[in-house]
N, C-alpha and C positions, 0 to 999 in steps of 0.2 A: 504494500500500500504506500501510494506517493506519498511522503513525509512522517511516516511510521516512526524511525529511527530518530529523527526531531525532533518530535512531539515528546519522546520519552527520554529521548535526554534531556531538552530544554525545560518541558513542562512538570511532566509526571515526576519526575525525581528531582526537580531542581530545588525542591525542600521537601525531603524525604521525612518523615514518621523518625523521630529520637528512638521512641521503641514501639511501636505499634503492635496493638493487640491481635492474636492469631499465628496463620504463619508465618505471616512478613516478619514476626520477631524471631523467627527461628536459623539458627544460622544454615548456608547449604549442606558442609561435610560434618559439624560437628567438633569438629578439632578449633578453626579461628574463634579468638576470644578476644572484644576489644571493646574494654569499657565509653560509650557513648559521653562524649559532653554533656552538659548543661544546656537546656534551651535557652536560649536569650530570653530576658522579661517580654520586651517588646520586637516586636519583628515586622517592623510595616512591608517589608518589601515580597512578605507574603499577598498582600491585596493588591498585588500585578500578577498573582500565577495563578493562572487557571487551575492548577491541581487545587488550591487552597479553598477555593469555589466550589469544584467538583466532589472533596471532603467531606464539605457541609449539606451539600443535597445528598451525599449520601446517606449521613446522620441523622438527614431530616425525613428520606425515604423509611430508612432501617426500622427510626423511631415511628412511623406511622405503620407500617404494615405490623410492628411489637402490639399495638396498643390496640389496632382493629382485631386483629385472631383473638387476643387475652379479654380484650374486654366482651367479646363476644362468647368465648367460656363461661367467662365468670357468669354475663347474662342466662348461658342456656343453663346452670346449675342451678341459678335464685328461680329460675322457671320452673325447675323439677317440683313435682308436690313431694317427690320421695325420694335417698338418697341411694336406692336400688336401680335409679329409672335412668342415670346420668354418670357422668363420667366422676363428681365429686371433689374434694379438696384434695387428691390424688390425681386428678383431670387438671384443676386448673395449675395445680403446683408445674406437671408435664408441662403444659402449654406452653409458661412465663418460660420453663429455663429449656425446654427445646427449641423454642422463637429465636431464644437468646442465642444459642447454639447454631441456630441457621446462620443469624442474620451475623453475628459476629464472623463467622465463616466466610459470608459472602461479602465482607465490606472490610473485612481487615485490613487488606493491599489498598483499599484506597484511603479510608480515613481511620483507620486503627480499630472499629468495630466498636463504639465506645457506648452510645447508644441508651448511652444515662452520664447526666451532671455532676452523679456523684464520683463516676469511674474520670470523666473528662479531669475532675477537681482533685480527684488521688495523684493522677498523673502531671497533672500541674504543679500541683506541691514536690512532688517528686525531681521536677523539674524537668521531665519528658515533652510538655510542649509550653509554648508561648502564651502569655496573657492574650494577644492577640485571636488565639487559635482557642484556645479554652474557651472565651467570652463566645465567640463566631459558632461555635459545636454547641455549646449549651442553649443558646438562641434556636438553633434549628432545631434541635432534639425537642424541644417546649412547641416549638410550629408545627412539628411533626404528628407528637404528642395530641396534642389539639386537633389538629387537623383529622388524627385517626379516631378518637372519641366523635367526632362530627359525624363522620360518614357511617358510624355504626349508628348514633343515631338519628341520622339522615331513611338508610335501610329499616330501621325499626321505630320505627318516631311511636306508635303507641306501646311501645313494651319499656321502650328505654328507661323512663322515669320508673316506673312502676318496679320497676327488675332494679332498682340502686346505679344503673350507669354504669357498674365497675370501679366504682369510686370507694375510695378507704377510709375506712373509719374505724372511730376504735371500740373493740368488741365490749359488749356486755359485759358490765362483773373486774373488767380493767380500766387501771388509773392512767392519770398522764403520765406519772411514770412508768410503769409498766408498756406504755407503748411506745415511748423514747427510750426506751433501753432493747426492746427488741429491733428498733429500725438501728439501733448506731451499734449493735453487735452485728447484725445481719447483712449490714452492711461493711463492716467489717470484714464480715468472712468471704463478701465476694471480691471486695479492691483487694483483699489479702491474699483471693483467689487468681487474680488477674495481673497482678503484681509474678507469683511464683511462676505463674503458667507462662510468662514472658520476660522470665529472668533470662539472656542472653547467657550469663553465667553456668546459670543451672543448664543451659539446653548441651555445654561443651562439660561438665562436671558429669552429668548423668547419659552424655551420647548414647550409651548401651540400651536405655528406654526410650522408646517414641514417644512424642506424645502431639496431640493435636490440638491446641490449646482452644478454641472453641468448645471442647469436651468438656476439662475440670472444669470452664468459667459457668456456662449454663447446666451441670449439676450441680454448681454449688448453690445459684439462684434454685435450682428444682427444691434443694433438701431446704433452703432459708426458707422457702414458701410454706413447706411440711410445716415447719416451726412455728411460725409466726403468720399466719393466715388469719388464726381462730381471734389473733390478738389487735391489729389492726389492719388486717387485709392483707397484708406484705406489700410495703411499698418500696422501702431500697433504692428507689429510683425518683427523684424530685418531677421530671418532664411528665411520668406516667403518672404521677397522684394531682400533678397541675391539669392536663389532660383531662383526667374523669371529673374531676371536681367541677372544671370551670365551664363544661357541655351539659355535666347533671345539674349546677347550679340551685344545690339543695342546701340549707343550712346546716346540715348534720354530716355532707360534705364539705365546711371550713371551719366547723365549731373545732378540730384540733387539726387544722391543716399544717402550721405551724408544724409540727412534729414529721410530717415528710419530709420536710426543707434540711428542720436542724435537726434529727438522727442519722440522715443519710452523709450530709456534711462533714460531721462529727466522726462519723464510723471511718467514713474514707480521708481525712488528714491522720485518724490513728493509724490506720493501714499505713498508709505512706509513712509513717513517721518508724514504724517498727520495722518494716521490711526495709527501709534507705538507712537506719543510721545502726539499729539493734541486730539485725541478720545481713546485711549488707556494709553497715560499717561506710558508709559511705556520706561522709559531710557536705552533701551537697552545694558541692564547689569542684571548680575542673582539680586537678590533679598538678 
């Protein structure tokens, strides 16, 4: 194709992913090991490169088809009169962390498969991508987010309300704390998942095992869901809990919204903070 080999050097890679999520983090033979720089804070002379544009609709794609399939689960299970007749918190737990596993798979090589604000904001902290690029990814993922709450209830306009939207709230019988401690563990456990599954380190330490890093990231989302469903829905993800809330527009969807934002936040700068300095030993600062 005329201009194939231009495109990809000039555009596609001329600011490559620090460490992007998936394969793109893995190295080819397993032997090369070369600790990655620091992102710059600021990087303006991304918003001249086409790749940096094409990142973000990707983010914004990923983040919409995540939120139409899941929140169309969640819907068809609150529809069940009985929990024989349906797939279950066993259904939806699959759904969130196979989506994940798809779409992480299919978007890694171009925007790092990130595909929630909190995982974007682990890796920022970590200092994997640019304020720039972080700000740019989390906008889209929230458009996306939105966008795919819309169209489910576009398709379903008289169930939507009725069915809750797929929006998170916090269960019966639990406190506000109680549901801020399960979104900043659970979230924990997936930037802590996401972090090791694209440890460049670990892929030339452990070469003798394959690994597919789309796999640990969305079963770790599968098991946090097992967890923490009964207790505020499983959010983990800020775009997805902005998404159902702001299309269901119910008050029982923002009476503890607050707690998607700052558990998921919270969980993913302690990830970063234990896997870059406590197992990694690494001061984020170049070398």
């Amino acid at each position: 194709m005329e201009g194939r080999d231009e495109d990809v050097r000039v555009g596609a890679n001329r600011y490559g992913e620090r460490q992007p999520i998936g394969t793109g983090a893995q190295t080819q033979d397993g032997k090369d090991y070369r600790e990655t720089p620091p992102a710059p804070l600021f990087e303006p002379r991304e918003l001249t490169s086409w790749s940096f544009y094409r990142a973000g609709i990707a983010e914004f794609v990923a983040t919409f088809l995540f939120l139409y399939v899941t929140v169309l689960t969640v819907m068809g299970v609150a529809k069940s009169p009985n929990k024989c007749s349906t797939v279950g918190v066993q259904g939806i737990a699959w759904s969130f962390g196979g989506m994940i596993f798809a779409l992480v798979y299919c978007t890694a090589g171009i925007s790092g498969g990130h595909i929630n604000p909190a995982v974007t904001f682990g890796l920022f902290l970590a200092r994997k991508l640019s304020l720039t690029r972080t700000v740019f990814y989390i906008i889209m993922q929230c458009l996306g987010a939105i966008c795919g709450a819309a169209v489910v209830k576009g398709f379903q306009s008289n169930q939507y309300e009725r069915l809750g939207g797929g929006a998170n709230t916090l269960g019966k019988g639990y406190s506000k704390g109680d549901g801020l401690g399960a979104e900043i563990v659970g979230t924990f456990i997936l930037v802590y998942t996401v972090f090791s599954a694209t440890d460049a380190k670990r892929n030339v330490r452990d070469s003798h095992v394959p690994i597919l890093a789309p796999l640990p990231i969305g079963f770790a989302v599968f098991l946090v869901h097992l967890a923490t469903i009964p207790i505020t829905g499983t959010g983990i993800n800020p775009a997805r809990s902005l998404g159902a809330a702001l299309i269901y527009n119910k008050d029982q969807a923002w009476d503890n919204h607050w707690i998607f934002w700052v558990g998921p936040f919270v969980g993913a700068a302690l990830a970063a903070l234990y896997h870059q300095i406590v197992l990694r030993a690494i001061p984020f600062k170049s070398n």
